[in-house]
N, C-alpha and C positions, 0 to 999 in steps of 0.2 A: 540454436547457439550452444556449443560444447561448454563443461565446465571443468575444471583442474582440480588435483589433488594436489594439495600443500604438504607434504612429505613433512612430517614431527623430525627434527633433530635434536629437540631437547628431552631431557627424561621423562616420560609421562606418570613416572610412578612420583617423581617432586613434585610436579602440576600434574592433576589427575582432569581430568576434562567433566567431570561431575562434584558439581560441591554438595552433593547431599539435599539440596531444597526441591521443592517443585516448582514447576515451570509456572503454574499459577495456583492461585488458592478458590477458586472458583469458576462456574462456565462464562460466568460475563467480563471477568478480567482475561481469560484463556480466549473468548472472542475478540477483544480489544487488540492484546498483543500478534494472531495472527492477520487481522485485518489489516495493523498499521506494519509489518513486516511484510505480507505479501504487496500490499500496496508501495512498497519502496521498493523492492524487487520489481515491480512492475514498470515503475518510473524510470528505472534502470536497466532492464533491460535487455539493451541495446547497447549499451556501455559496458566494456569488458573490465574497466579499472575504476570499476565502484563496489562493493562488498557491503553485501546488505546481511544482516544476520539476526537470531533472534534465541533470547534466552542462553548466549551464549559468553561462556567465563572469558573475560578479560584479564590475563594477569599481563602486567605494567613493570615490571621490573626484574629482570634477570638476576635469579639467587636468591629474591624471595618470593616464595611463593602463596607467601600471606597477602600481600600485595597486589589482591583482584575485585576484583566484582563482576554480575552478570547483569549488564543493561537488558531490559527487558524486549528492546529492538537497536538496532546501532548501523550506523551508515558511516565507510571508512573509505574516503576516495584516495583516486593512487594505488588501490591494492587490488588486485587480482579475483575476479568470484573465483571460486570452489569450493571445497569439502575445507573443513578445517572442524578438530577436535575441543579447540579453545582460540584463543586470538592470541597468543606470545607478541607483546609490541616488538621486543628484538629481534624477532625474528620476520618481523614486518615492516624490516625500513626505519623501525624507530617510530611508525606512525599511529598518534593515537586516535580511535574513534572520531570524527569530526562533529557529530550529532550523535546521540542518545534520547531514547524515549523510555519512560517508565509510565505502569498501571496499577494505580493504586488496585489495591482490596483491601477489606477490613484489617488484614492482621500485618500492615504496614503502620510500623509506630518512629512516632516523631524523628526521635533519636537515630533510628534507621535510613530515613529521608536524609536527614541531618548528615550521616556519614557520607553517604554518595553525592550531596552534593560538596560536599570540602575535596569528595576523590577526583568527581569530574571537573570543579576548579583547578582543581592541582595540575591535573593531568592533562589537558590543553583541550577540553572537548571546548569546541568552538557555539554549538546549540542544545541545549536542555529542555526539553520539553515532560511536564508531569499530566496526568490526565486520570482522574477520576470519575470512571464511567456509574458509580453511585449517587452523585451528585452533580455530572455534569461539568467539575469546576475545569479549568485547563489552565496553567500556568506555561511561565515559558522566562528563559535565560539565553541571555547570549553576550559573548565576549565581546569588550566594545574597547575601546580606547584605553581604559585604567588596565587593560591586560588583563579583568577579571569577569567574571561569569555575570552581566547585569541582567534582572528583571524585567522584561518587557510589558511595559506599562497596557498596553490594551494589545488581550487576542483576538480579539473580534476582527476577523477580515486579515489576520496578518499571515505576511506571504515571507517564508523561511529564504534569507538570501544564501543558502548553501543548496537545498532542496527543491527552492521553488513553486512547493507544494504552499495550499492557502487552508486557513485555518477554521472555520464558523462555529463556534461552541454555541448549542442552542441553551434553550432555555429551562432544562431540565437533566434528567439523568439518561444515560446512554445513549445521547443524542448529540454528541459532536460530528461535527460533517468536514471532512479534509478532498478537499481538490488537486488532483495533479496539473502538474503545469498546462497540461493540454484543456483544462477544465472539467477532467474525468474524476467523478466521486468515487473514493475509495468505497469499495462496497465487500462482503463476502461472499462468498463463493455462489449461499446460495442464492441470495442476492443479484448477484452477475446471471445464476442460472435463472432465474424467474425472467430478468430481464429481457434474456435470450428468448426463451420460450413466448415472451408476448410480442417481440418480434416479431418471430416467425408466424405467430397465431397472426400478426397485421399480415405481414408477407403473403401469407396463404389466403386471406380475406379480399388481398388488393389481387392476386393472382384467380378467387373465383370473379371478382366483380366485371375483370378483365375479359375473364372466359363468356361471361352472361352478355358481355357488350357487343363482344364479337358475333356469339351464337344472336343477338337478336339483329345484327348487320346483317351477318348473312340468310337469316329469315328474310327480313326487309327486301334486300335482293332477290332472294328467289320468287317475293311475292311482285313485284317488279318483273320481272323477269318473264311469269308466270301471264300475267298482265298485258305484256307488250305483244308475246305470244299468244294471247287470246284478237288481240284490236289486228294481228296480220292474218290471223283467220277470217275475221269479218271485214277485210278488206280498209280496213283504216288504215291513215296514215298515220304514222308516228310524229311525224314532223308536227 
């Protein structure tokens, strides 16, 4: 499937498409954020007008360009995959993020949490999900009837009605386990390759058992064969 380039029409030097932070502050929050980002790309797909994106500036308001933040993964249906520099909502329809994911790390302080979720109340994201891969915890929000961002009382088992994806927070650290709608564990890369590879190790295993089955049929046979061909020399009947 092809992907598009979203052509910048607005200044990139007032929104610059790097705020200066890193993408993560460690390898186990940097694993978190591309596992739950390619695992939505995955889920997607096959759908041309879902935009899955990751680590990437959100500015929300045309003319100010204070007026952003960068969800640390975000799912924006209605809008187009490609290439994009930052996400300009005006220049997107007006459409904001529908879901946001954040990963914690150590050097995420209260006050910080605190801001983005007053932005993504504000801002109409419809699902919030927090996940701290130190501890395991996983929180989760979502816009319900008061028009504002509620608490989702138990994630254990809970299935995102925007997503679809299912949710299992074990019982320790870096052991949350997320399901795609098909029942496909979000996994990484290498993950997925191990997986492959013992496939194929069955695959190759079921293909010699096959091969030893047939080679001892056709033994069988020729000793048969062999057999029938001895009892027509010594004048026996077969019958």
């Amino acid at each position: 499937m092809s992907t598009s380039t979203i052509p910048p029409s607005t200044d990139r030097n007032l929104y610059p498409d790097d705020d200066g932070n890193p993408m993560a502050e460690n390898s186990l929050q940097f694993k978190w954020i591309v596992l739950v980002k390619e695992g939505l790309e995955t889920v997607f797909r096959d759908d041309p007008n879902v935009f899955v994106a990751g680590d990437l500036l959100w500015y929300a308001q045309e003319g100010d360009p204070k007026i952003r933040t960068a969800p640390d993964a975000m799912v924006v249906f209605g809008r187009p995959k490609g290439y994009r520099g930052s996400y300009m909502q005006w220049e997107e329809g007006g459409i904001p993020p529908h879901v946001v994911f954040e990963i914690l790390s150590p050097g995420n302080r209260g006050s910080e949490m605190a801001r983005k979720f007053r932005f993504y109340d504000n801002r109409g994201v419809e699902e919030y999900y927090v996940y701290d891969p130190e501890d395991g915890s996983l929180s989760g929000w979502r816009r319900e009837g008061s028009g504002r961002l509620e608490e989702i009382a138990d994630m254990q088992g809970y299935v995102s009605p925007r997503l679809g994806i299912r949710f299992e927070p074990g019982n320790g650290p870096d052991n949350l386990k997320i399901y795609g709608p098909d029942g496909t564990l979000f996994n990484t890369y290498q993950e997925i390759r191990a997986e492959a590879d013992a496939a194929n190790q069955r695959a190759d295993a079921e293909r010699q058992r096959a091969d030893a089955e047939r080679q001892r049929a056709d033994t069988e046979l020729q000793r048969a064969e062999r057999l029938a061909a001895r009892l027509r020399e010594l004048g026996e009947s077969l019958d």
